[in-house]
N, C-alpha and C positions, 0 to 999 in steps of 0.2 A: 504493500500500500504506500508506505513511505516513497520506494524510487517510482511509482505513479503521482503522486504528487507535485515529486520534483523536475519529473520531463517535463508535469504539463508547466509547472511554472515557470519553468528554466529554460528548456529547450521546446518546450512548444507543442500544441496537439500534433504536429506530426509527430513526434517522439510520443507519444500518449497511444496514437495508435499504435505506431510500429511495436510499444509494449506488448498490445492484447494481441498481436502477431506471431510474437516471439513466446506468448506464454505458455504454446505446447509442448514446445522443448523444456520450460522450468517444470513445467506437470510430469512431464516423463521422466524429469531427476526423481520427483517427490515418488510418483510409481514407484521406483527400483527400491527406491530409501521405505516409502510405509509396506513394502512386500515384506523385505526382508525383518526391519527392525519390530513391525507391527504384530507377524506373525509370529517372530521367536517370542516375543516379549508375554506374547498372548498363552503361549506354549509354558513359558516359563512361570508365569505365574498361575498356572493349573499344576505344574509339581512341584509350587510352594505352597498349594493348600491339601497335595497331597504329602509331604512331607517329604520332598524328592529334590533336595538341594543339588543335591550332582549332577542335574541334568540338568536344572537351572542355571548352571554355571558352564555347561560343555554349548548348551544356548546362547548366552552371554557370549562367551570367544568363539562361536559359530559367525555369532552375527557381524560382529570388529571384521572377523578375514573377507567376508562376501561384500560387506561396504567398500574396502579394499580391491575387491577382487573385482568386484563390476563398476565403480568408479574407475577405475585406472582402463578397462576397457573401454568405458563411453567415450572418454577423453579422447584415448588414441582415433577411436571411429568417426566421431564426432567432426576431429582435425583434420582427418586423411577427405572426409565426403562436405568438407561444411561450406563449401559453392555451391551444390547440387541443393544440400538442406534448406540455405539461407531462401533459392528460389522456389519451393515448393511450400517455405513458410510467406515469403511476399511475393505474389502476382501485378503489384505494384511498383512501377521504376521509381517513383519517386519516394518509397519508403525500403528499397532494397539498402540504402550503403546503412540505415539508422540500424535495419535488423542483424545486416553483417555485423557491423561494430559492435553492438550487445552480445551475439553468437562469439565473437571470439574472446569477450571478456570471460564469459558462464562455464561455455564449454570444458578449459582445463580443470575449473573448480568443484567440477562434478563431484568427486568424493567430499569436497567440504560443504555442500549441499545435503548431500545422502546423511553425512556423519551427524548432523543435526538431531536424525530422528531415533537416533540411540541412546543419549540420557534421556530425553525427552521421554521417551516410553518404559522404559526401565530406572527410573526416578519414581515413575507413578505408579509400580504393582511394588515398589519399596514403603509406599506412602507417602514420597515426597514431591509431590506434585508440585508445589511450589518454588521447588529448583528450579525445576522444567520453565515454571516462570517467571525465574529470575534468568534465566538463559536467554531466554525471548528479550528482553526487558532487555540486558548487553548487549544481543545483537541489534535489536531497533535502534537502539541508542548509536553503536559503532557505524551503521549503516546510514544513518541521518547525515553525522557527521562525515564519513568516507565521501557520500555522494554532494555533500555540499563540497568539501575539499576537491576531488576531480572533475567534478563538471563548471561549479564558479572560480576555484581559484587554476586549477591544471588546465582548463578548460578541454577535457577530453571525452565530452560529449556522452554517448550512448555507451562507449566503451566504460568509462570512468564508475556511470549507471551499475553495468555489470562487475566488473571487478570490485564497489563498495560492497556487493550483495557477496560475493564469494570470500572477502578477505575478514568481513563482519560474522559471516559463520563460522567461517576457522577460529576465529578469537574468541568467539564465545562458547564453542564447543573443549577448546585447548584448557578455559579458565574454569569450566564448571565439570569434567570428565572426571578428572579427579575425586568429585564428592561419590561417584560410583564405588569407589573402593576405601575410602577413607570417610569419617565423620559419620558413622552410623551406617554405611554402604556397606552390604553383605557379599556384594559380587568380587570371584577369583578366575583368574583366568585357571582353563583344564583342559586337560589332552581330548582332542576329540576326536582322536579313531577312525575307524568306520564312521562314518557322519553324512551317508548319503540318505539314510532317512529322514533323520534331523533334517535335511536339507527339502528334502521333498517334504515332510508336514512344516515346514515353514511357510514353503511356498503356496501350500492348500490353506493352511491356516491363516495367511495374509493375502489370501488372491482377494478376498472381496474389498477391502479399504483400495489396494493395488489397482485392480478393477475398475473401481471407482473413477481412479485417479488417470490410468488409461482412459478411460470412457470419456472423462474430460479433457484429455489431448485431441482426440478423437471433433466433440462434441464441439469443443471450442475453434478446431481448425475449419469445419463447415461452415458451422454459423458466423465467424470471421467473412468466409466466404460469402454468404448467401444475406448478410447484413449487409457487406460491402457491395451487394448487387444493389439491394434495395435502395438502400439512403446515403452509399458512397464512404469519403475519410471520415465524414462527420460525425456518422454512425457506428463506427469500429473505434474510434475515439468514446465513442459513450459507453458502448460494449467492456471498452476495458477500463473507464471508468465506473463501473459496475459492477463490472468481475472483481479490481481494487478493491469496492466497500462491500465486496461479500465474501472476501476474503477476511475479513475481520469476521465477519460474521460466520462464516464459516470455521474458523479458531473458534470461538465460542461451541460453535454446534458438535465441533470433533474433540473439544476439550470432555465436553460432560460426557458424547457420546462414548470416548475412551475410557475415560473413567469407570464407565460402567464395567469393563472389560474386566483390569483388574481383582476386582470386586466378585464380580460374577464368575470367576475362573476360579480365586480361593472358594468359596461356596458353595460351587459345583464340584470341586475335589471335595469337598467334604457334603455333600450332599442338604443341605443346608435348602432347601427350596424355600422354606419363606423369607430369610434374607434373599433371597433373588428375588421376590417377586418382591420386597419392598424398596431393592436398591432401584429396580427396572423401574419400578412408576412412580418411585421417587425424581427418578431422571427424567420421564416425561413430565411430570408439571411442573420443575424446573425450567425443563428447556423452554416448555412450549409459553410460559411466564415470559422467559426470557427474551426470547424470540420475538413475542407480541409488542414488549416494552422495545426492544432495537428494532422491529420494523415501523413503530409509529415513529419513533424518535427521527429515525432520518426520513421517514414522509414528511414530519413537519421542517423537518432541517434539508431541504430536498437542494434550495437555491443555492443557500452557502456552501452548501458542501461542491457542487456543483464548481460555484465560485473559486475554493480552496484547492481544486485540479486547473486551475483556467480555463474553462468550460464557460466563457461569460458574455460571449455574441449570442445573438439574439436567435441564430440558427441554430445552435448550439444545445443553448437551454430548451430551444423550441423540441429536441429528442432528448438530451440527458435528463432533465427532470422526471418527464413521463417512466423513462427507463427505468429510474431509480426508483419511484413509488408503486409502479406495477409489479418490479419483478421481487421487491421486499416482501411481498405477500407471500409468497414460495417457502421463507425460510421457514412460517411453520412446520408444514410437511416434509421441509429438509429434516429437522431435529429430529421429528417422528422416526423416519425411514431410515437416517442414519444410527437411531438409537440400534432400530430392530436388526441392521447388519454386522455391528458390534456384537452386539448380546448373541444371535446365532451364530454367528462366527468364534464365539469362545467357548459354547457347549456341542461344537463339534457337528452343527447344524451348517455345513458350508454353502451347500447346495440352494440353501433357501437363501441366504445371505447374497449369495452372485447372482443371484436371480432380482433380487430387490436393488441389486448394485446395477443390473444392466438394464431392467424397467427403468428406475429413475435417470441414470448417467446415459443410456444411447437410444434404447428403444425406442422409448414413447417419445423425449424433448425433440428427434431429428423430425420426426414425423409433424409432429403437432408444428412445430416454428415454421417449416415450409405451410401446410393448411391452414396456419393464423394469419403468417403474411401475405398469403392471396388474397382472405376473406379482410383484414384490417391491416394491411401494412406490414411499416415497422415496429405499431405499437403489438401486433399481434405475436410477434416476435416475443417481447419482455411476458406477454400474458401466458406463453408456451409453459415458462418455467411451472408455472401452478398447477396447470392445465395436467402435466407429466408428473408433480409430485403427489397430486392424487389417484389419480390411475395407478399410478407404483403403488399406493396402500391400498388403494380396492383391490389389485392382484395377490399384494401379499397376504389380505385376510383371505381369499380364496386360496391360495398355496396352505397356508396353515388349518382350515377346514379339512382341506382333502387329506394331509398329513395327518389329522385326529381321526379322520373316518378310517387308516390302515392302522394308528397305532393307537389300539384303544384304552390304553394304560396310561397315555397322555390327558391334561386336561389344558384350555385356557391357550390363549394367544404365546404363552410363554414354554408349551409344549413342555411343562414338566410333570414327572411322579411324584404324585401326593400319599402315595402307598401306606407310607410309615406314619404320616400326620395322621390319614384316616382312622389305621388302627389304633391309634394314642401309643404307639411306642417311639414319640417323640416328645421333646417339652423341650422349650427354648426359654427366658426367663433374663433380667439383668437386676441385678445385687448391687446398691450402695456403697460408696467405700467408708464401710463404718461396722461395728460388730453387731450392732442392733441388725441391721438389715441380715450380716450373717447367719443370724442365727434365727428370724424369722423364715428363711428359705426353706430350712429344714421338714418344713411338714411339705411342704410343695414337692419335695424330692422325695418325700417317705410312701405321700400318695401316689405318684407315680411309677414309684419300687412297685409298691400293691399292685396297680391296676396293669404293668407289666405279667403278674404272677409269679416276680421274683420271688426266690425262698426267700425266709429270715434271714438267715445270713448273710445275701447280698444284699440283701435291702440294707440290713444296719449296716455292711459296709463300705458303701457306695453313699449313704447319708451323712454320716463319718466320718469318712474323708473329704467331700464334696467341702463338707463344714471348716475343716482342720486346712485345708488347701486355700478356703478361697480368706479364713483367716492370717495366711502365712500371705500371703498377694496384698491384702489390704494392710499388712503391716509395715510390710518390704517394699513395697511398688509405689506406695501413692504417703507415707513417711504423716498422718496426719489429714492429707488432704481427704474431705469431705464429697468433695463434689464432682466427685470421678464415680465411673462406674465400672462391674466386669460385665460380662454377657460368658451365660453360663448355657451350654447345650449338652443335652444327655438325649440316647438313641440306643433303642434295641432292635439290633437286627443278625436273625438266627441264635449263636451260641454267646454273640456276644456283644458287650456292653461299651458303649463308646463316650465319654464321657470329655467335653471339650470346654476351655477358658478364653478370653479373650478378653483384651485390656490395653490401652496406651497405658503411657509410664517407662519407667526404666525396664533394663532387662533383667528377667528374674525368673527364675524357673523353681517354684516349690519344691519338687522330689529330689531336684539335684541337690538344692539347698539341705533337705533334711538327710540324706545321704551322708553328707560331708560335714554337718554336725555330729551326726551321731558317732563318724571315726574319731571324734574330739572330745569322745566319753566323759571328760574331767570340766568341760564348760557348762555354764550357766543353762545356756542354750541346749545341750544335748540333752540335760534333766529335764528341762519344760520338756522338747519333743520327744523322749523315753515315754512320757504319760500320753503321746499320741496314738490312742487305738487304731483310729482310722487310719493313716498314714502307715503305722506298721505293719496291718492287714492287707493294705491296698500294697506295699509293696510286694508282696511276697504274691499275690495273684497275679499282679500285672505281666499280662502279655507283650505287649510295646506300650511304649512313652516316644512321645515326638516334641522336641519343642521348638519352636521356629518364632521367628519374626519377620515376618507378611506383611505390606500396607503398613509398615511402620507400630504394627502392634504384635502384644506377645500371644504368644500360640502355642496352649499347651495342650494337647489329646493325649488321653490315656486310656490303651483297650484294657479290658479283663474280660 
């Protein structure tokens, strides 16, 4: 958005177009980079909720070498063909030398483009989303400044454009990679072997974002064309002044829609369905909140904004205003649709996911923007965008009906098993940080022992420890603090009993803790937890103990 700005202000709406030109080449970075980084990322935080650090890690240095590996080939390619490129992206003599000079700035920088989307996505299934945007935040910044340095003071035009963009990513990917492995960052590089499958579920598990994002090279290199037929420079100038502010919008709509990912990957390893279904439509009335407030906001800010590209003759605004308040109506159905290709894209639902990716990104928009602009123009064009992102949901509630009429153990838009809730051999619940709260939970846990038809004896010691554990957490974790909470989840299914914690705070693992008292026979401490029934009972049944830190919180599961 930034070097859109700055063409139009600096270098002029030809440089404005030439941008919405050139931006299927910057889309086709972003492809290579959300294939790879999207997919492992997705991958890896499915066996951090199933308690599978080692893969998460052989993920992790999977993804570093393919960034590498397919940057440094775009580059060479890119170099060797980019006269042939530059003219099959302008059909235009008078916008061919603005789009060359941009092409040769981008082109070598491809891997510091790609590399972008590797904290970025593995920061957020850590918990730390907020790196992610303070990474953003560096490089807008670096880039501001870069493109005011080369284009006013170097005066090196379109080129200057593109190398602020490439040289602003390296920096801020150089200054914030680091927190990947240091300052709470759980990630090691590890031998990865055999690594062709890793490599292949990477690539199935990030085709639909990937997808997408082809779809948009694709999408955007037409309608360039076929807007350029209709209303000329003045309208591919608008076009990508429009693409610009929905590219903000768009960050917005892939921020929450990712998030979701994370989230739904741990609680899909651990089977957790109603945390899914509360994060999933937690995210849609955020977004769609969201969304509604930024599409009014720049309808009523239609002119200015307009103004802040140079966009300010009277022919100008006579298409870029319409542009902008027609096709802002869209982003609803963007958040929606992009929610739903996340979310099935992390429970292993690919198919439905590329199918919503190719309805919205090529199917329906090519079709509809040629039929709109026959029947209205150019504004039938901006009206395409809505036109396509409903049809994409009317398809996909049709795709997920017929999906429930073959698997009938599925329920809900969310196509998950409710199996275990039905029967009540689940209970989810969250605890206080305080002993009061401790200690009322106990009938909750005793009646659910019951109506399992655990024996006595698991019941009292499953009650017992639950107790003794989530005492040991509220003493050790949160030091006093009141106003924190745990989320306690217990599940029977077959022989066994799974019993799971979770909690921001520091790290702290109860059972290791009492373990390592108890070799200190002669401390204060080891006598308090000697008189721990539960905890000594539960040790000695326990089948695995897992403990992890996920999403930035602790994760303790213990089977018996």
């Amino acid at each position: 958005m930034v070097d859109h700005i700055i063409a139009g202000q600096v270098l002029g709406s030809d440089a404005l177009a030439a941008m919405s030109l050139v931006n299927p080449l910057f889309f086709l970075l972003t492809t290579l980079g959300t294939l790879v980084c999207v997919g492992s990322s997705t991958l890896a935080s499915v066996s951090m909720g199933s308690e599978d650090r080692s893969t998460a890690n052989k993920l992790f240095t999977l993804t570093m070498l393919l960034i590498l590996l397919l940057g440094t080939v775009f580059s060479i390619v890119g170099f060797i063909f980019i006269e042939p490129l530059v003219k099959l992206l302008s059909n235009d003599p008078e916008l061919y030398d603005l789009v060359y000079a941009y092409c040769r700035g981008l082109i070598p920088g491809a891997i510091c483009i790609m590399a972008v989307y590797l904290p970025l996505n593995y920061f957020r299934i850590e918990g730390r989303a907020f790196l992610g945007m303070i990474m953003f935040l560096i490089m807008a910044a670096l880039d501001i400044i870069l493109d005011l340095w080369f284009t006013v003071v170097m005066g090196m035009g379109m080129l200057g454009l593109a190398l602020a963009t490439v040289i602003s990513a390296l920096l801020a990917v150089a200054i914030m990679s680091p927190f990947l492995f240091i300052k709470g960052g759980g990630y090691r590089f590890a031998p990865i072997g055999q690594s062709l499958r890793l490599v292949y579920a990477i690539a199935i598990t990030g085709s639909p974002p990937a997808l997408n994002n082809l779809y948009t090279v694709v999408r955007t290199f037409v309608l360039n064309m076929l807007i350029l037929a209709v209303g000329g420079p003045i309208a591919v100038a608008s076009f990508a002044f429009v693409n610009s502010v929905n590219t903000l919008a768009q960050a917005i709509i892939s921020g929450i829609s990712q998030t979701v990912s994370p989230l739904v990957g741990v609680f899909y390893g651990e089977r957790d369905v109603l945390s899914i279904k509360k994060v999933v439509f937690l995210a849609f009335r955020y977004g769609i909140i969201t969304m509604a407030i930024f599409s009014i906001s720049i309808s009523l800010l239609a002119k200015p904004i307009c103004l802040a590209f140079n966009l300010s003759s009277p022919e100008q605004l006579h298409i870029a205003v319409p542009a902008l308040i027609i096709s802002s109506i869209s982003l609803l159905g963007a958040v929606v649709n992009n929610i739903f290709v996340y979310y099935y894209m992390t429970i292993g639902r690919t198919s439905i996911a590329n199918r919503i990716t190719l309805f919205r990104g090529f199917l329906f928009i090519i079709p509809a923007a040629g039929a709109m602009a026959q029947a209205m123009g150019i504004l039938g064009i901006w009206a395409a965008f809505s036109i396509s992102e409903l049809l994409t949901l009317l398809m996909t509630i049709l795709t997920i009906r017929k999906t429930l009429l073959k698997e009938q153990d599925l329920r809900g838009l969310l196509l998950l098993n409710y199996r275990d809730v039905a029967e009540g051999r689940f209970i989810a619940f969250s605890v206080d940080s305080n002993n009061e709260s401790v200690l009322e939970s106990s009938d909750k846990i005793s009646e659910f022992c019951t109506s399992c038809k655990l024996n006595s004896k698991q019941s009292m010691v499953i009650s017992l420890a639950i107790e003794e554990i989530l005492l040991l957490m509220v003493q050790h974790i949160f030091a006093g603090n009141k106003n924190k909470s745990i989320d306690v989840r217990i599940f029977v299914r077959d022989d066994v009993t799974t019993m799971r914690f979770r909690c921001a705070g520091r790290k702290f693992n109860p059972l290791d803790y009492y373990q390592q008292a108890m070799e200190n026979a002669d401390t204060s401490e080891a006598l308090a937890l000697g008189e721990s029934m539960g905890l000594q009972m539960i040790t000695k049944m326990t089948k695995q103990v897992d403990y992890t830190t996920s999403l930035g919180l602790n994760n303790i599961i213990i089977r018996i």
